[in-house]
N, C-alpha and C positions, 0 to 999 in steps of 0.2 A: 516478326512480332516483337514487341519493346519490351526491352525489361523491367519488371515493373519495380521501383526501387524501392529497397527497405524501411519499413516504418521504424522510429524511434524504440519502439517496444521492441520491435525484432532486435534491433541493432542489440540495445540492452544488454538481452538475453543472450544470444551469440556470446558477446565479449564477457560475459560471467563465466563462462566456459565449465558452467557445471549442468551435469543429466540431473535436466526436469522428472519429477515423480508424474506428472500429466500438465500436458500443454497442446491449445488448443489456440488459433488468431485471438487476440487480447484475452488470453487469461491462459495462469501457468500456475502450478504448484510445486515447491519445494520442500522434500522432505531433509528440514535441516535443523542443528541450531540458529533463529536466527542471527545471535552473536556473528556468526562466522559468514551467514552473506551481507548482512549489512558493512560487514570491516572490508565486503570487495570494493578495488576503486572504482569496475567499470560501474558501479550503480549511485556512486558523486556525484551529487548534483544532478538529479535525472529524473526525481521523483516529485510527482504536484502537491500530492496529498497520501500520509501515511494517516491512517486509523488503527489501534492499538487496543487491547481488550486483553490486559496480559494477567497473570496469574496473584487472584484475590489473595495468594495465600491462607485462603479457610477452612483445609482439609485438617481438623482438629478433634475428630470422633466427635465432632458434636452431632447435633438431633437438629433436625428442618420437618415441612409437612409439605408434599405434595399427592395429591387428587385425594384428599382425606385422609392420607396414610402417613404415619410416621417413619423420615426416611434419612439415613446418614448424610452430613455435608460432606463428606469425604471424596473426593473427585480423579482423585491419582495421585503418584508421586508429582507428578509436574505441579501442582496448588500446594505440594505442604511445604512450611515455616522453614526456612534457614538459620532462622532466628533476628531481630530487629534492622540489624548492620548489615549481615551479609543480604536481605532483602532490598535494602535500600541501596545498594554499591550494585543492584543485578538493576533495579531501574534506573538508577544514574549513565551505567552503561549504556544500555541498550536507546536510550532515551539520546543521549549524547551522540550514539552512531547514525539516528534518526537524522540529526540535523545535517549530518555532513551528507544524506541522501537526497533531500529536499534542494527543489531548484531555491533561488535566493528567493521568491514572491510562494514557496511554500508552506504547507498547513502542517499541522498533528492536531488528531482529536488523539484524547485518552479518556478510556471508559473505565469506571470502579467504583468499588463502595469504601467505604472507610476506611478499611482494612487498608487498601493500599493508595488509594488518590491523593493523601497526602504528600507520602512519600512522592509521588509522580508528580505533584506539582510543584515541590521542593527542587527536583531535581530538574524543569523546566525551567526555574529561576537561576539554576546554578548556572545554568546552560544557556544561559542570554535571550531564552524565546520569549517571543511578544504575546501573553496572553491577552485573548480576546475575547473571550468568555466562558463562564463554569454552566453548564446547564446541569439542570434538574430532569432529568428524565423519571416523572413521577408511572409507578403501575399501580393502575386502578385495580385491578385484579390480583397483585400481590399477594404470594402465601401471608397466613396467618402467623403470628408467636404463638407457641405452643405453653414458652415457660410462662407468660404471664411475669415476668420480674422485668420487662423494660419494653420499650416502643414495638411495635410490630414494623419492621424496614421493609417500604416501600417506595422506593426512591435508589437509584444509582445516580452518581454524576461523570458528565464527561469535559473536560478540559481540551477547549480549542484556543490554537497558539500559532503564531507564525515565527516563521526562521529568523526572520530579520525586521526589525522595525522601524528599518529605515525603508523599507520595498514592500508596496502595498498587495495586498492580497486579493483573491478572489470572491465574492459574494455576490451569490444571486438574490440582493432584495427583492425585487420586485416579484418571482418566484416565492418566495416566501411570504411575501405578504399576500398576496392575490391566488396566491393556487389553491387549489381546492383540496383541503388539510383535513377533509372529514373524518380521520382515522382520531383525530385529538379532540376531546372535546371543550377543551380551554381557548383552543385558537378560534379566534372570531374573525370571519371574511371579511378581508378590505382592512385588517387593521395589521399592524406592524407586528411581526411573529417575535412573543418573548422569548426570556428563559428557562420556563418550566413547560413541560411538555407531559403531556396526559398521552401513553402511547403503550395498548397490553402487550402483555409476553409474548412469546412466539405460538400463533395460531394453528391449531391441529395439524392440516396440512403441509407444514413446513418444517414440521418432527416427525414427517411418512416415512424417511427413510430412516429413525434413529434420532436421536436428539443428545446433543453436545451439553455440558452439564450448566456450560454459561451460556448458551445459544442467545442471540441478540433477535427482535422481531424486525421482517425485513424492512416493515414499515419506518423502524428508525434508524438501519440504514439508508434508505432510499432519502430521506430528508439531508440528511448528512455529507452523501454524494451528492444530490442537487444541489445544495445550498453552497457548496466550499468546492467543487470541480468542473472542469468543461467537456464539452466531447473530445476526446482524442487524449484526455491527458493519461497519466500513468498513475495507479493508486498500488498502494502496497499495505499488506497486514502482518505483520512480521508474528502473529501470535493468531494464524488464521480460521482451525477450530473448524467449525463448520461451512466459513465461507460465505456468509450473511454479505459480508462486506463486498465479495467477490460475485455473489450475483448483483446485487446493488448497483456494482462498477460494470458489468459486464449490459445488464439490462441497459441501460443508458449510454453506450455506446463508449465507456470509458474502457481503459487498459488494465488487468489486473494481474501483481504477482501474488501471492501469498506462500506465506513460509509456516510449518510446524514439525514437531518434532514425533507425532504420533499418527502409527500410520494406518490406524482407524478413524480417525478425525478425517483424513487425507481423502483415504476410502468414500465416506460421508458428503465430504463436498463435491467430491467429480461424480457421484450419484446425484446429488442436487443441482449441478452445473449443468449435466445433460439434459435435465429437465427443463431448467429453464432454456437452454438451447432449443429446445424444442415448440419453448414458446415462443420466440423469436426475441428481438429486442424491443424498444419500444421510442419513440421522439414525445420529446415534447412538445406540446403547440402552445407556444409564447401568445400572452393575454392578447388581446384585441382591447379598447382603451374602453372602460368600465364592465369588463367583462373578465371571470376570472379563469385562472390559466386551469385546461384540464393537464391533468395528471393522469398517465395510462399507468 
C-alpha cells in the first residue's frame, strides 16, 4: 500500500515541534503566546493568509449595553492598557513576526476599532506591507450609546495588506462580485463588491456554546477567506478566541492554525469545530457566465 505523503500543513506542524492543545487534518490549536510560535523558523515563509483580531485594549471599567442591559467592557487582563507605547511596541511586534510567516505573494487582514487600528496600521507601514485596502465592516444592529455625549459606534475596520509589493496577491473578484452576498444589504448583484460592508454580529446560534467577548459573525469571516485564499492554503490567527476564522478556513477546505493564550477560549472553539465537523465541509460552484455564484 503507498505511502501517502505529507501535506504542507502536516509538515508545518511536525517541524514546530510543539504539543498541540487540539488538532485535527487542517486545523490545529495552540495554547500559547503567540509572540513565541510566530519567532519559530519552521513557520517562515509558509503561511497564505494570517487574520488577526488582536486585543482593543478597552477593558477600562467602562459601561456598554447588551440585550437591554447595562453591562461592563471589561474582558480580562488579556484587553487591558499597557499604556500608549508599550501597546504600540506589542503591535509592532507581533505584526512584524507576521511578515516573516507569510509566503512572499501573502495577505494580513487586521480587525479593530479605534482604539487600536491605528496603531496597527502604523506599524504596517513601518513594516513595508503593501496596503490594499481599509474596510468598513458597518453593524446594522449595533449596541446603542447609553451616555448620549458622542456617536453610538457601529462600524469596526479591518486592514488588508500584502507582504510584498513587488508579488501579487490573491483575489477572488469574480466571487465577489457575482456571489450571492445576501447576508449584506449594500452589496448589489453583478456589481463590483466595495468597501463598506453591511454584515450583523454574531447570530444566536454561533454563541450556543459560549460567546468570546469580540466574537466576529462567521458571515465576515467566510467573505474574508473566500475573497483573499485558495483551497489547500494555510491560514493562521495568532489571536484565535473563538475560532470564527478557523471554521471559516476549515469549512472551505483551507488549513488552519490558531494560537491563544486562554484556555477557555481554546475550550470554545474545539466545541464549535466539532460542530462544524459534523456539518461537513462545503465547495464552492464557480458562476456559470450570467449567473451568480452559489455560496453554500
Amino acid at each position: 500500500m503507498p505511502t501517502k505523503t505529507p501535506s504542507k500543513f502536516d509538515t508545518i506542524n511536525k517541524k514546530l515541534r510543539l504539543k498541540s492543545y487540539f488538532s485535527e487534518p487542517g486545523f490545529i490549536l495552540y495554547k500559547a503566546d503567540c509572540i513565541s510560535i510566530l519567532k519559530n523558523k519552521a513557520l517562515h515563509g509558509s503561511i497564505n493568509m494570517v487574520f488577526a483580531d488582536p486585543p482593543y485594549n478597552l477593558s477600562n471599567n467602562g459601561i456598554s449595553v447588551h440585550a437591554g442591559k447595562r453591562v461592563s467592557v471589561n474582558k480580562g487582563d488579556w484587553d487591558k492598557s499597557a499604556g500608549v507605547e508599550e501597546d504600540f511596541n506589542f503591535h509592532k511586534q507581533w505584526i512584524g513576526l507576521c511578515k516573516d510567516v507569510l509566503t512572499p505573494a501573502g495577505t494580513i487582514w487586521i480587525s479593530g476599532t479605534y482604539h487600536s487600528i491605528y496603531a496597527c496600521g502604523f506599524s504596517l507601514q513601518l513594516h513595508k506591507f503593501h496596503l490594499l485596502n481599509d474596510i468598513c465592516w458597518y453593524k446594522p444592529n449595533a449596541a446603542p450609546n447609553i451616555s448620549a455625549r458622542y456617536f453610538a459606534a457601529s462600524h469596526e475596520t479591518l486592514l488588508w495588506a500584502r507582504r510584498s509589493k513587488k508579488v501579487p496577491h490573491y483575489f477572488d473578484y469574480d466571487l465577489m462580485k457575482h456571489g450571492d452576498w445576501a447576508d449584506d444589504r449594500l452589496k448589489n448583484p453583478g456589481k463590483q463588491m466595495r468597501s463598506v460592508w453591511a454584515i450583523n454580529t454574531p447570530k444566536t446560534e454561533e454563541k450556543k456554546f459560549g460567546k468570546h467577548p469580540t466574537q466576529k459573525p462567521l458571515n465576515l469571516l467566510k467573505r474574508i477567506i473566500l475573497a483573499s485564499t485558495q483551497e489547500g492554503d494555510i491560514v493562521l490567527d495568532p489571536f484565535t478566541g473563538s475560532s470564527t476564522t478557523g471554521l471559516a478556513t476549515y469549512e472551505y477546505n483551507r488549513n488552519f492554525i490558531g494560537i491563544d493564550k486562554e484556555e477557555d477560549f481554546l475550550e470554545l472553539s474545539i466545541k464549535r469545530f466539532n460542530e462544524q465537523r459534523r456539518k461537513g465541509r462545503n465547495t464552492i460552484k464557480k458562476k456559470m457566465k450570467g449567473k451568480q455564484t452559489s455560496i453554500n
